[in-house]
C-alpha positions, 0 to 999 in steps of 0.5 A, spaced: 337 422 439 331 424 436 333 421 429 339 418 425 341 422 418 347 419 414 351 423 410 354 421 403 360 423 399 357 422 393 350 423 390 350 415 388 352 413 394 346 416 397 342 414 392 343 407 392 343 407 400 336 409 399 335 403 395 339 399 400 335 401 406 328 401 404 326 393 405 330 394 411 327 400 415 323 407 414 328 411 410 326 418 408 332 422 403 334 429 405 338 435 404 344 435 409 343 439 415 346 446 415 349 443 422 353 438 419 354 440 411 358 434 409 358 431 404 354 430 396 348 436 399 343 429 400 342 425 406 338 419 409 334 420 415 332 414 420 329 412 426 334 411 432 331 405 435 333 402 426 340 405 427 343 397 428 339 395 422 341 400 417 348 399 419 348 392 417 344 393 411 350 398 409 356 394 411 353 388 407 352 393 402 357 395 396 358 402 399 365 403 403 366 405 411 369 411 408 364 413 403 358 415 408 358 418 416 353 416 421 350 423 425 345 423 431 340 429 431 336 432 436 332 437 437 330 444 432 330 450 430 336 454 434 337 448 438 339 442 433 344 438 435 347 434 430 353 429 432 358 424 429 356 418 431 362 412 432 
């Protein structure tokens, strides 16, 4: 995995994550990958070695499991690969 991206159901989820997750670990706000297309159109981009510290900042969090999905990226350009992450 070469970056973590967590998508969102709503515009205010992702934005609140943001908020959620900047104390926490080196979050950038990001549209949506064409490969996942899930979602508000916004995402939140991590660094995988923060992927633990993110997922306790979310679920200790107000947002809901089912209100945001986690996906590991690599690669780019014709060769980017996002996948589900558990």
């Amino acid at each position: 995995m070469d970056y973590g991206v967590i998508t969102f159901t709503s515009t205010y989820g992702a934005i609140y994550a943001q908020k959620v997750l900047r104390p926490a670990a080196d979050v950038l706000t990001m549209p949506v990958l064409r490969e996942i297309s899930l979602g508000c159109g916004i995402a939140v981009r991590f660094k995988p070695e923060d992927l633990d510290t993110v997922r306790a900042a979310l679920a200790a969090s107000t947002l809901k499991p089912g209100e945001y999905a986690f996906y590991g990226v690599t690669g780019s350009g014709g060769a980017l690969r996002a996948e589900r992450l558990p």
